[in-house]
Every structure is written in C-alpha cells, then in structure tokens.
MARVEX-175983 format. One record per atom (N, C-alpha, C): residue in one letter; y, z, x. Coordinates in steps of 0.1 Angstrom, whole numbers, plus 5000, padded with zeros to 4 digits. Layout:
residues N
aYZX...
This chain:
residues 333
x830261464925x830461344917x830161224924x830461234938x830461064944x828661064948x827561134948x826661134944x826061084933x826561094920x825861054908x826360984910x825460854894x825360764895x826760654887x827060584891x828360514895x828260464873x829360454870x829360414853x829060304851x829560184863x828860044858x827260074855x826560154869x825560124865x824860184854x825460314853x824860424845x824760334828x825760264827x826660234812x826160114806x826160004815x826059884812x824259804823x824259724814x822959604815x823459524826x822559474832x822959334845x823759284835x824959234841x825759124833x826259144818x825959284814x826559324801x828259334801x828559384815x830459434814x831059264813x832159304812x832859184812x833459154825x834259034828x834959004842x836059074840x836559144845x838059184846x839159114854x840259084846x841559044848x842559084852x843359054863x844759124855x845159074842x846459164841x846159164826x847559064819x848059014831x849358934830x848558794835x848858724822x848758564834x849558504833x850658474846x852258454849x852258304852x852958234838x852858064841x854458034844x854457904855x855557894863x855557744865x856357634867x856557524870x857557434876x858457534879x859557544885x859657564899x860357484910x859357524926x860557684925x862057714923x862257844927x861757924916x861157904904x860558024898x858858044907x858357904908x857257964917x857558024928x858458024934x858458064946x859158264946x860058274931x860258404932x859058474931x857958424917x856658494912x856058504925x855858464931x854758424943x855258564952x856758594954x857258684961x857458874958x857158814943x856958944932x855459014934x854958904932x853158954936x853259004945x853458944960x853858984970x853859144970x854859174960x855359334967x854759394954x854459354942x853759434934x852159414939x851559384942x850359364948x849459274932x848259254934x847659154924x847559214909x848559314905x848459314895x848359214882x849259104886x849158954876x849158894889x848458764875x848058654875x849458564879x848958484888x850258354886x849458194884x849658154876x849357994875x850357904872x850257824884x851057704889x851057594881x851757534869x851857464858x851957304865x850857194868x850557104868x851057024854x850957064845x850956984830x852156974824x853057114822x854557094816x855257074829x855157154837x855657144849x856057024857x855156944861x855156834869x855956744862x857156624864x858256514855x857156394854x857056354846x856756224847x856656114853x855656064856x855555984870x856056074884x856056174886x856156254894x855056364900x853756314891x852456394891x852356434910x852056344914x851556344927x852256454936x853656394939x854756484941x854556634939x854356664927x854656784917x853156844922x851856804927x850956844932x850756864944x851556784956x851856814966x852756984969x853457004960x854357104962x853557264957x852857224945x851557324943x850657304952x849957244961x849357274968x850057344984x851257294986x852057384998x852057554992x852257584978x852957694977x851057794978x850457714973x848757724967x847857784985x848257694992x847657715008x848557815020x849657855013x850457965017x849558095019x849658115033x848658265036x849558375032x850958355033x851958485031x852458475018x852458365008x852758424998x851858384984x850458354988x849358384985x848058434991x848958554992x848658685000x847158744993x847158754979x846458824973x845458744964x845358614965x844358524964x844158534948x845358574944x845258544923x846458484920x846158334926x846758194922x845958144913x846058084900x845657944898x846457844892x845757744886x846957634884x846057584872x846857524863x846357454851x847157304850x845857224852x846057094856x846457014841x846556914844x846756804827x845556814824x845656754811x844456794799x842856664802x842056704798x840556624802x841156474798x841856454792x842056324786x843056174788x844256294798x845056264800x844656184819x845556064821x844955984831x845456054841x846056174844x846056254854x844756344863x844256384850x843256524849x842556494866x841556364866x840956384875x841756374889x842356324887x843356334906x844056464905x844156524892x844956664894x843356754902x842556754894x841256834901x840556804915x840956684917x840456614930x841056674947x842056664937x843256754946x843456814953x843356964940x843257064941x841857154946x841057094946x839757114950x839657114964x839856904970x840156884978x841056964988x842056974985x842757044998x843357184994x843157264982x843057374983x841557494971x840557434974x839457504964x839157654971x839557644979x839057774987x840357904983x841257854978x842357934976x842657914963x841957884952x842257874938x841357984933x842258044925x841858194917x840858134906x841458064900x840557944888x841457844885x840757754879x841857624872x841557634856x842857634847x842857624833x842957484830x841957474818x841957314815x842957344799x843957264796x844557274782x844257154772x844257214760x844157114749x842857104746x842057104751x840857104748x840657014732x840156904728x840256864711x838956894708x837656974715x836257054708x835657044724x834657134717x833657174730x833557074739x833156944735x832456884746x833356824753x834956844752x835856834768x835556894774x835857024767x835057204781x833957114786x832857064784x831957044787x831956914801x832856824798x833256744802x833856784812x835056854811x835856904820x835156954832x834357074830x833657164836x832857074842x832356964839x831156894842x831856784859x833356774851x833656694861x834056784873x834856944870x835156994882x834357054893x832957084884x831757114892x831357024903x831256874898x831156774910x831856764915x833656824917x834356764927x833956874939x833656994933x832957074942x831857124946x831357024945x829956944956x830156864958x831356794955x831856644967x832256664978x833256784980x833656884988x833556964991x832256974989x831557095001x832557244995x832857304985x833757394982x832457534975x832457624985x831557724983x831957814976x833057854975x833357964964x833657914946x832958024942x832958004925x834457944922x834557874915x835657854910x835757904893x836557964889x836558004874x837157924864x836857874854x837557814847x838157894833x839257854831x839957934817x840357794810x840057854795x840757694788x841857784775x842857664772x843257704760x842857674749x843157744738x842557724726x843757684717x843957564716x845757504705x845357374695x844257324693x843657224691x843257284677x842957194663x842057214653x840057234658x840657154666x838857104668x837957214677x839557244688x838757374700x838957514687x839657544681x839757654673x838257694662x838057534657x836457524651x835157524664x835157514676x834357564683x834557664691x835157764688x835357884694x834557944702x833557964694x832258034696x831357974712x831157864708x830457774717x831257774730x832457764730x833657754739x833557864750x833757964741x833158124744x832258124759x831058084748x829558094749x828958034767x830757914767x829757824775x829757904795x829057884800x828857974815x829857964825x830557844822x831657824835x832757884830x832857914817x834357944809x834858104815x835458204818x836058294824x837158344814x837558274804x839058334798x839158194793x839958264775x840258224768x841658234762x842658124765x843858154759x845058094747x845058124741x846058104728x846758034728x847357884724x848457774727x848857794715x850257904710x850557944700x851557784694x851957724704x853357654701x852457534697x851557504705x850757324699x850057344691x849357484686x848657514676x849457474663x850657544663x851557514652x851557404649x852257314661x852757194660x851557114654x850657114655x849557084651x849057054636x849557164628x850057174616x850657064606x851456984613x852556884610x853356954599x854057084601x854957114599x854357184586x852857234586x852657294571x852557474578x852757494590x853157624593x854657614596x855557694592x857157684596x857357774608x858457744613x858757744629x858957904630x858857954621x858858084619x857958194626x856658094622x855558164627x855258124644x856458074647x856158064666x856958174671x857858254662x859058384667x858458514665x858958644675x858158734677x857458804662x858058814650x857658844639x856658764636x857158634631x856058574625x854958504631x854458514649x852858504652x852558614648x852958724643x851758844640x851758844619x852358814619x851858794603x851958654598x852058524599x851658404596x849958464593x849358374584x847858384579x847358324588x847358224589x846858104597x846758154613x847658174617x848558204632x847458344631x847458454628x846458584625x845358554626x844858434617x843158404620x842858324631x843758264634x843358174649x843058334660x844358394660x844558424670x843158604674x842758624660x841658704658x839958594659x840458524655x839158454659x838658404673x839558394684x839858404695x839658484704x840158584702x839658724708x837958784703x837758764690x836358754687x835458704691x835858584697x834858494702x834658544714x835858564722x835658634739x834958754741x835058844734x834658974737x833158914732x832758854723x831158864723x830658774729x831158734738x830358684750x830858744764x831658834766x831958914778x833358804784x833858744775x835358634785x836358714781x837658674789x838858784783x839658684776x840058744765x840758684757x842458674759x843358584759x844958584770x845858574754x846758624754x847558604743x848458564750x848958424739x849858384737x851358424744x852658334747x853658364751x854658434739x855558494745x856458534737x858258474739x858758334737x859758324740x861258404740x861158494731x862058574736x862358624747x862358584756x862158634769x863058734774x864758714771x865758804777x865458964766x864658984759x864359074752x863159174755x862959284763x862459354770x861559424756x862559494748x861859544732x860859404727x861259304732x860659244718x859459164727x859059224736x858059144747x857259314749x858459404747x857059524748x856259544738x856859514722x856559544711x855659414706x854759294713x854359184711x853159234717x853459274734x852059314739x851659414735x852159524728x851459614726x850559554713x851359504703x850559454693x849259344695x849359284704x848759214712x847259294716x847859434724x846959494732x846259554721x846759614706x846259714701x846059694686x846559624687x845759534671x845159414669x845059344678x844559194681x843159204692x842959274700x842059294708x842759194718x843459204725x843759124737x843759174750x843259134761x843359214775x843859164782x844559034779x845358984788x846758904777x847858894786x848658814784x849358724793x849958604784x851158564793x852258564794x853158534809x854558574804x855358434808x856358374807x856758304810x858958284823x858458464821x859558444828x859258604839x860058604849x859158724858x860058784852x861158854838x861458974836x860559004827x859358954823x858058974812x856959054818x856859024834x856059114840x855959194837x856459334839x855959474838x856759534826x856659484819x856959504805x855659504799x854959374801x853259364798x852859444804x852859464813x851659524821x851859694815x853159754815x853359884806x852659884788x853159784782x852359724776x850859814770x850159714782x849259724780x847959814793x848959884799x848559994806x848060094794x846960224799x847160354788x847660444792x847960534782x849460654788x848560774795x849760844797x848960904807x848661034798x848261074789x847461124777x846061014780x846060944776x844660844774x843860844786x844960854800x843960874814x843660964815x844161094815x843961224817x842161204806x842361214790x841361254786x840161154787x840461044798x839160924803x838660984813x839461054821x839161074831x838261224832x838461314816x837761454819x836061404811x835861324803x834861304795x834061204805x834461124810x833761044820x833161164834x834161214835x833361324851x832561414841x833261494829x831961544823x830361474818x830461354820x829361274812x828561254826x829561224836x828261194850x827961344850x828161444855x828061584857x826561594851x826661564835x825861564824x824361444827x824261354839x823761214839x823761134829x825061134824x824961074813x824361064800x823761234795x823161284786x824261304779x824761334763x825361354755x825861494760x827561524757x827961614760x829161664745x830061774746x830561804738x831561864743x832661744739x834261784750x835361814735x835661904735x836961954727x836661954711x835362004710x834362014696x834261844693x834061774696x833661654697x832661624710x831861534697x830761484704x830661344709x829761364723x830061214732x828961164738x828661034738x827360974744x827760824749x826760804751x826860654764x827860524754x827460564742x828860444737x830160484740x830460614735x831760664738x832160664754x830860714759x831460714775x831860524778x831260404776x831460284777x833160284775x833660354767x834960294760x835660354769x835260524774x836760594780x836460504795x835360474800x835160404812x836360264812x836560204802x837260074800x838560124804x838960254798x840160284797x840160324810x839860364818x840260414834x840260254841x839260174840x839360064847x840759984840x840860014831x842359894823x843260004829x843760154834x844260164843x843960144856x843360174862x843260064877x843659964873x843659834868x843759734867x844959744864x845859814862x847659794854x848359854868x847559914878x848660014887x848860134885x848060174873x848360274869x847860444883x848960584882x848760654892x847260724887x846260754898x845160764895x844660884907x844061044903x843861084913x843261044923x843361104937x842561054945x840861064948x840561224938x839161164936x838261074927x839161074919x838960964907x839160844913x839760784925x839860664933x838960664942x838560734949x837360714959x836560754952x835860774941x834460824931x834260664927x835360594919x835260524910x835460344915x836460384925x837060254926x837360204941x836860314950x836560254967x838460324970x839360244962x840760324970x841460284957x842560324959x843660254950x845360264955
C-alpha cells in the first residue's frame, strides 16, 4: 500500500482539493478566556482553531491596549505552540482596521494562522481589505502566506457571495448569524437567532445554504455560525451536527471552550463511517484506482473522492486511526 499511489494525487487535479481546517474556529476576547483556550490547544493539540477577537473584544478607546495584549498572547512560543492562532481585526471601514493590520503584521505576521476581516458591506471591501493587508506585508518584509477568512452578515456581502468565494486571498467563509438578523430591522424575529429557529427561519436557511454553496464551489471552507446556548452540550451537539449534515458545513464556531469537543464529535465520523472509508479506499489503491465492487456495490474515482474526505475529516477531528492507515496516508498521527 505505501507504494501505490498516494489519493491526493491519484483523486484530485493540481489545486482541485480544498484547504483543510480544523474544524472548530474558537473566538475569544477576553485575556482569561484567551488565555484558558490557548492552554486547551495546548493539551488537545491543533485540533481547533482559536481567534483572538480585536473587534467585540477590544473596549472602546482601548484599541491599542487590547492589541498589545493579543499580540503578547499571539508571539507566545509555549502557548502558541501549534501555530493555529488567528485574530479578526475591526471591520475595513472602521478607523481602527488599518493600525489593527499594521500591527499585527508588524510585530506578529510570522505567527498569524490568518486574519478574518468582518462585516464586509460587498465585494469590493474583501477586495479592499485584502488589497490593504497584502501591502502591509511587503512593507514588512513578512514571507509567510497569510490567509484571510471573511464573514458573511451584510445584505450586500450575502448578494456577492459568489465573487467573495471566488476571490484568491479568501481561505474561509463564515456566517454572522446575529448582524445578519439584525440587519433585518426587526422583519426576522429574535427567534430565528435560537437554536431551533437558525435552522428553519426561510431567510436564515437561504443565507446560510447559499454560503456554504458558494465555498465548496470554489474549494474555501464554509464556518457556521455560533450557537449561544452555550451551557447546553445537547443543544451545541444537535446544531453541529445539523450544521455538519444538512447544511454542508466543515467548520464551526464556538464561543465558549465547553463547545469544543462537542463540535468537534459533532462533526467527526463514527467509527462505522471510518472503518468502511478506510476498506474501499485500500481496496481502490490495491485496484490503482480502477473501479472496484465492495459489499455488492459499485465504486470508482467519485465515490473513492468522498470516502477519501471522510478519513481526512477524521484525521482532522482526532479521530483513532490505524497505524497503517497513518503512516500510508498521513506521515503519523
């Protein structure tokens, strides 16, 4: 098996797979909540994401301050250990944005996982945005890619989705369930911001499917939305699953660290789903990837594409994985 040829390449086109995430993106703005999350990663290793909230986070006229202390926690070798920090600065519009990117660039770009831009009111902020963070890093000599994620809460970003998608710096796409609403001026009810009604509101459904539509056809990952419920373990498991399995989502966020591995179970597959990814994928390399016939069912390079997903979305959750299936597939685990 560690002979034949490897699934990325066997499966997919230069540049056809998508970027892979974890699959938590953990927002914090608080210095002891950043400082537990930061310590959580720590011992769970990079399963999630953490981004350091510049925007709700930071008090008012306290910007500077509040960026000082994200970049102490941001340039920490021990408890940004695993180099999947990012931070989402104030919005393109707002008179902070560029000293928030200047910043962070400046004295920590080498240690930024990506930076999320929020609010977005249509493409050409992304455009804007992207345009300005790219020059601060060639002002600064900063050699590593930086990734950008935006949200999508705006009338005007939700009407350029596509394009938003589309554009080359963008990396992830995520859902601003609460400003979307608000957005509304009160012609969606507060209803549809609680765990029932973001999945059946009409409105709230088409944003939140047209969103994920847009990301998967251009290879970005699509982030769902928070779930305030937070002291509710059923009602944060039963969101991402719906999330994970009816909405097309591959990632989420959480807002409090008992949401972590709730998501991440979530949206892990069971160990039914690994087991039969893992016999159709060794039977399909065995096969070089010629059509084969596992359990009176028939299988070829689409089907093998999908069970392939499902083994990497377990690697990617932690999930237990044999050990030849980890050195065939994945170097270790």
């Amino acid at each position: 098996m560690s002979t034949a040829l490897h699934p990325k390449l066997a499966l997919f086109e230069e540049g056809d797979a998508a970027t892979l995430l974890p699959v938590v993106d953990h927002y914090c703005g608080v210095e002891a909540r950043m400082l537990k999350s930061l310590e959580l990663q720590g011992e769970l290793g990079p399963v999630f994401d953490i981004t350091l909230d510049c925007e709700d986070g930071a008090p008012i006229g306290g910007e500077a301050e509040h960026m000082q202390l994200v970049l102490s926690l941001l340039n920490d070798p021990q408890l940004n250990r695993h180099g999947r920090v990012g931070v989402r600065v104030h919005p393109f519009d707002h008179p902070a944005f560029e000293a928030d990117v200047d910043a962070l660039i400046q004295s920590g770009g080498e240690r930024l996982a990506y930076l999320m831009l929020p609010k977005p009111r249509q493409l050409a902020d992304v455009q804007a945005g992207c345009a300005f963070i790219d020059a601060a890093l060639q002002r600064h000599g900063t050699a590593k890619p930086l990734p950008i994620h935006t949200l999508i809460e705006t009338h005007g970003a939700l009407q350029d989705v596509r394009a938003i998608a589309a554009h080359p710096r963008i990396e992830s796409l995520s859902f601003g369930l609460m400003d979307f609403v608000s957005a509304h001026r009160g012609a969606i009810p507060r209803s549809a911001m609680t765990l029932e009604g973001q999945f059946s509101h009409p409105l709230v459904v088409r944003a939140k499917l047209e969103i994920a539509a847009a990301a998967h056809a251009h290879g970005k990952t699509p982030s769902h939305c928070v779930v305030t419920e937070f002291k509710s373990v059923s009602s944060i498991e039963a969101a991402a699953s719906r999330a994970a399995r009816e909405f097309g989502y591959t990632r989420m966020w959480s807002i409090h660290p008992s949401q972590i591995q709730p998501i991440i179970e979530a949206f892990a597959p069971s160990v039914a789903e690994i087991d039969e990814a893992i016999a159709i994928v060794q039977a399909a390399q065995a096969a070089q990837w010629a059509p084969i016939q596992y359990r009176d069912t028939l299988h070829d390079r689409a089907s093998y594409r999908y069970f392939w997903q499902v083994l990497e979305r377990a690697h990617r959750t932690g999930q237990t994985l044999p050990k030849e299936v980890c050195r065939a597939y994945f170097d270790a685990c």
